[in-house]
N, C-alpha and C positions, 0 to 999 in steps of 0.2 A: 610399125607405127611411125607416125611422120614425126619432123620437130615440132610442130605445131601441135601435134593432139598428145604430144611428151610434154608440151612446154606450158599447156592447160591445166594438164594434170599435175603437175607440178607447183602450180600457180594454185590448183583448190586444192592441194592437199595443204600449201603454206599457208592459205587464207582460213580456212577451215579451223586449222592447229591455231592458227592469230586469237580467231573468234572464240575455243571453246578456249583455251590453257594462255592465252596471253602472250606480249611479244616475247620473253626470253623462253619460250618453247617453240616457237614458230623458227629464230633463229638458233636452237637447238638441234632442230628439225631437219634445216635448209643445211646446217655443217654435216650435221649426220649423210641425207641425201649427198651431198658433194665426195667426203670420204665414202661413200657407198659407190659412186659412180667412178671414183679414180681407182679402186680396188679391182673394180669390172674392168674396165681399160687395160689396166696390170695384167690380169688373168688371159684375159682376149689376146694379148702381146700390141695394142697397139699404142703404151706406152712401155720405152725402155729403161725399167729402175736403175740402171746399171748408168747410163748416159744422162740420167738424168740426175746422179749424182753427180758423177764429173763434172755436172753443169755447176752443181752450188758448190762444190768441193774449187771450183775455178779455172780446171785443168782444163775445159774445152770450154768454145765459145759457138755461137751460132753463125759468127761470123766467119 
């Protein structure tokens, strides 16, 4: 699936949630989806929990 037909579906699932339940379930929704989506990343390995602590822990920088 491309960004564009993710980035759709994502847009009428948020519009969708807006219209039937209102805005604080649309933004319910949108935070749910995002921890949904960093959880997938985690799993996949292409983010590292481990460096990515260190990042807010302050011990590494990007620089």
């Amino acid at each position: 699936m491309s960004s564009a037909t993710t980035g759709a579906a994502v847009g009428a699932v948020l519009g969708l949630t807006w219209i039937i339940f209102g805005f604080w379930a649309a933004v319910l929704i949108a935070v749910l989806m995002l921890i949904g989506a960093t959880v997938g990343r985690v799993i996949d390995g292409r983010i590292d929990v481990r460096a990515l602590a260190d990042v807010f822990r302050g011990r590494r920088s990007s620089l």
